[in-house]
Steps between C-alpha positions, in 0.01 A plus 500: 500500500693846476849456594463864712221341700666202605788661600286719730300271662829280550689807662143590690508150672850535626473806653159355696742218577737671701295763632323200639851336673571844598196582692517133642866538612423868673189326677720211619749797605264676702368202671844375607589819632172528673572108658884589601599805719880320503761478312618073459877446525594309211759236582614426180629864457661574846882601463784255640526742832125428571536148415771467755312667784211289419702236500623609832179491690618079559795549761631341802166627781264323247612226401560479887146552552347246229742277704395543812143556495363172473633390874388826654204432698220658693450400856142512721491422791251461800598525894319463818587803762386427882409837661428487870265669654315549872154474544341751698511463893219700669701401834826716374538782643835663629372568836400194546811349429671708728278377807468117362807416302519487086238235369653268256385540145482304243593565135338386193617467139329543218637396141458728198537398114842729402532479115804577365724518129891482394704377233743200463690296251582172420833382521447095405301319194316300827355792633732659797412883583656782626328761690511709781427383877283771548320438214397122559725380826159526698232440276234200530411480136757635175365476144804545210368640168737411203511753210272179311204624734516190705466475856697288738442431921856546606673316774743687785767315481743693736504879590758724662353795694872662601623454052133575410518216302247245425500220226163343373431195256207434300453128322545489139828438237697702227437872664668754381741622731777792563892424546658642811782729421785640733371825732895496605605661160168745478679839396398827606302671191421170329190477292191290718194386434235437742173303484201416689170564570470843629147578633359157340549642155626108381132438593383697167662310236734230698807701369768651774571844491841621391707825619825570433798678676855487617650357811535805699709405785584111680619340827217719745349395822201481603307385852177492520275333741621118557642619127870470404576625176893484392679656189186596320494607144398846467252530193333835370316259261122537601343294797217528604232257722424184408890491283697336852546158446573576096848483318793761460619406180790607323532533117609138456161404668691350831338560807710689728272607798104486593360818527401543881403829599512871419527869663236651382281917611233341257223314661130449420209238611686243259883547618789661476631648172857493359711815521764392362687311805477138515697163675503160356695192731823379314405135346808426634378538836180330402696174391627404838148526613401303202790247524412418848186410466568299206719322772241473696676699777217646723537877491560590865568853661675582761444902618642454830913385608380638905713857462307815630724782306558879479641706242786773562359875576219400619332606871503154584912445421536804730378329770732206479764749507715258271665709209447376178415684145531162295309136481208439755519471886381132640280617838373176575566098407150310548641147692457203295506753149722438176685772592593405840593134409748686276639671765404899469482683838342852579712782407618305175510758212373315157715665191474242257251224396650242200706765373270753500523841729195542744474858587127500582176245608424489118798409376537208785114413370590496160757193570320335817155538402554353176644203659417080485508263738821363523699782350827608685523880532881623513514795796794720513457649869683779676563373892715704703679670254605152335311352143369138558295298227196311638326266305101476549293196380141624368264304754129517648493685738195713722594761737285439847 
C-alpha cells in the first residue's frame, strides 16, 4: 500500500477519535449542568480558616446537647376534673324563696377526661423523673416516652404543689440520666440550654427540642396561686408549652433548674408562645425536695402560724392608728396557733423572719409559706419600742 494513503487514513482515524471523546465529554457537560443548579463544596480544597470554622461547628452547647438528650423525656398525661353542676329546679324561683325560705339544693359532679403534655428528665440509671407539679402532681394516668420510642406507665412518687415539684419513676435499669449541677453559682449572662417538649413536638421523632440563650437575670420571686417560687433563674432561652418540667442546662450539660413557666402576649388554641422571658426552679432548691423524699420525710405544708397581718400605708394600718413604715403589724393571735404558743401579741410589729427583712405579705409568704412541719421560724418583733426574738415551731394548725 502507498505510504501517502496510510498515513491519511491513520491521521483520518484520530481525528474521528477525538472528535468522538469530545462530543461525548460536551454531552456529559451539558447533562451535569442540566442535573446540578449548585455549586458542591469540595472539602479537600477548603483553606485552613474554613477548616477551623468547620471544625468549630463541635463546641461546648453541642456536645452538651448529644449529652443530654438521651434522658430528656416527653411526658402525657391523663386527669379526671369534677365539675359541679345543679340540675334544674322548676320550684326555684326568687319570690318564692322570699315567702318560703331558700330550698336546699343539691350539687352534682361530673368528671371530664383533661389530657395534658410536659417535659421531664431523668436524673438516675433506675428510672427517677423530674417534672413539674403542674404537669403530673394531679394526673390519674402518666406515660414517659424515652428518645428510643418506648413508652413507660409512670408512678407519682411524691409531688410538691407550693416547689412545683414532682418526681416520677418508671421500672427498668441502666437509663440514661442528667447530673445535677449547682444553681448557687449560675452567673448572670451565662450560656443555657433548654429542652423539652414544646407543643408535643418530641412526639414527631422522640427527640427533645433544643433552644439556646443566656441567663438573663437570678434570685426573682414569684407567687402564684398555692405557688411559691424563690430565686428563679431568669432565661431568655425559648419556652414554650409543653417545655415545664424539662432541663436548664448549662454548657457542661449539668442541670441547673427545670423550666417552669413563662410570661408570654403570645397565645393560640395550643398555648402560650415564648417571647423571650422565661423561669426555671434552681436544682438546688429542687434537691431538698428530692432529698426528703428520698428520706422518706412526708412533704407537709404548713400556710397558716394563726397571725391576721397588715402592711404599713395601708387604709387598714390607719385605722389601728399605730405608726409604723417598716415590718408587718400582728392584728390578731388565733388561741391555740403556732404563733401564739410562741408568744406574739396584737400590736407586735414583724421586721425580720430568719434573717431576712419582711416589709410586705409576700415577703412574710415567701419564708412562711414555704415552710415544713417542724421547722422553727426565727421572728425579730418590734413591741413597744423594744426588739424581742420569738421563735415559732411550724405546726398544724386550722383557724375556726
Amino acid at each position: 500500500m502507498n505510504t501517502k494513503i496510510i498515513i491519511f487514513v491513520l491521521t483520518l482515524f484520530l481525528f474521528l477519535g477525538n472528535f468522538g471523546c469530545t462530543a461525548k465529554e460536551k454531552n456529559e457537560e451539558n447533562f451535569s449542568n442540566k442535573k446540578k443548579i449548585y455549586e458542591e463544596s469540595k472539602s479537600s480544597s477548603v483553606d485552613s480558616l474554613t477548616r477551623d470554622i468547620y471544625n468549630s461547628r463541635q463546641n461546648a452547647i453541642t456536645r452538651a446537647v448529644a449529652k443530654a438528650s438521651p434522658a430528656v423525656v416527653g411526658i402525657n398525661v391523663i386527669q379526671y376534673v369534677e365539675v359541679p353542676y345543679r340540675i334544674y329546679d322548676p320550684f326555684f324561683d326568687p319570690l318564692f324563696e322570699y315567702f318560703l325560705g331558700k330550698r336546699p339544693r343539691d350539687f352534682f359532679y361530673e368528671k371530664f377526661k383533661v389530657q395534658g403534655l410536659g417535659s421531664g428528665f431523668i436524673i438516675s440509671p433506675n428510672g427517677y423523673i423530674l417534672t413539674n407539679h403542674h404537669v403530673a402532681g394531679n394526673a390519674s394516668k402518666i406515660v414517659v416516652t424515652t428518645t428510643e420510642g418506648k413508652k413507660y406507665d409512670a408512678k407519682l412518687v411524691a409531688t410538691d404543689e407550693v416547689s412545683d415539684v414532682a418526681l416520677l419513676k418508671i421500672e427498668g435499669e441502666n437509663f440514661p440520666y442528667l447530673k445535677l449541677g449547682n444553681s448557687d453559682d449560675v452567673i448572670v449572662g451565662e450560656w443555657v440550654i433548654a429542652m423539652g417538649n414544646p407543643f408535643g413536638l418530641f412526639d414527631l421523632n422522640m427527640k427533645p427540642t433544643v433552644t439556646v440563650g443566656v441567663v438573663s437575670n437570678k434570685g426573682i420571686n414569684i407567687i402564684q396561686d398555692n405557688k411559691i417560687y424563690k430565686g428563679m433563674i431568669q432565661t431568655d432561652a425559648a419556652i414554650s408549652s409543653g417545655n415545664s418540667g424539662g432541663p436548664l442546662l448549662n454548657s457542661l450539660g449539668e442541670v441547673i433548674g427545670i423550666n417552669t413557666m413563662i410570661y408570654s402576649t403570645a397565645t393560640s388554641r395550643q398555648g402560650a408562645g415564648s417571647i423571650g422571658i422565661g423561669w426555671a426552679i434552681p436544682i438546688n432548691r429542687v434537691k431538698k425536695i428530692v432529698d426528703k423524699i428520698v428520706d422518706k420525710t412526708e412533704i407537709q405544708r404548713n400556710f397558716d402560724l394563726g397571725l391576721t397581718l397588715i402592711e404599713p400605708g395601708t387604709y387598714e394600718a390607719q385605722r389601728y392608728r399605730i405608726e409604723f413604715d417598716e415590718g408587718l403589724l400582728v392584728v390578731e393571735v388565733h388561741r391555740n396557733s403556732p404563733a401564739a404558743k410562741a408568744g406574739f401579741e396584737p400590736g407586735d410589729i414583724i421586721l425580720e423572719i430568719n434573717g431576712t427583712k419582711i416589709n410586705s405579705l409576700d415577703d412574710y409568704k415567701l419564708i412562711v409559706f414555704d415552710s415544713f412541719l417542724e421547722d422553727e421560724l426565727n421572728f425579730k418583733v418590734k413591741r413597744g419600742g423594744k426588739e424581742i426574738n420569738l421563735t415559732v415551731k411550724v405546726s398544724k394548725f386550722k383557724r375556726r
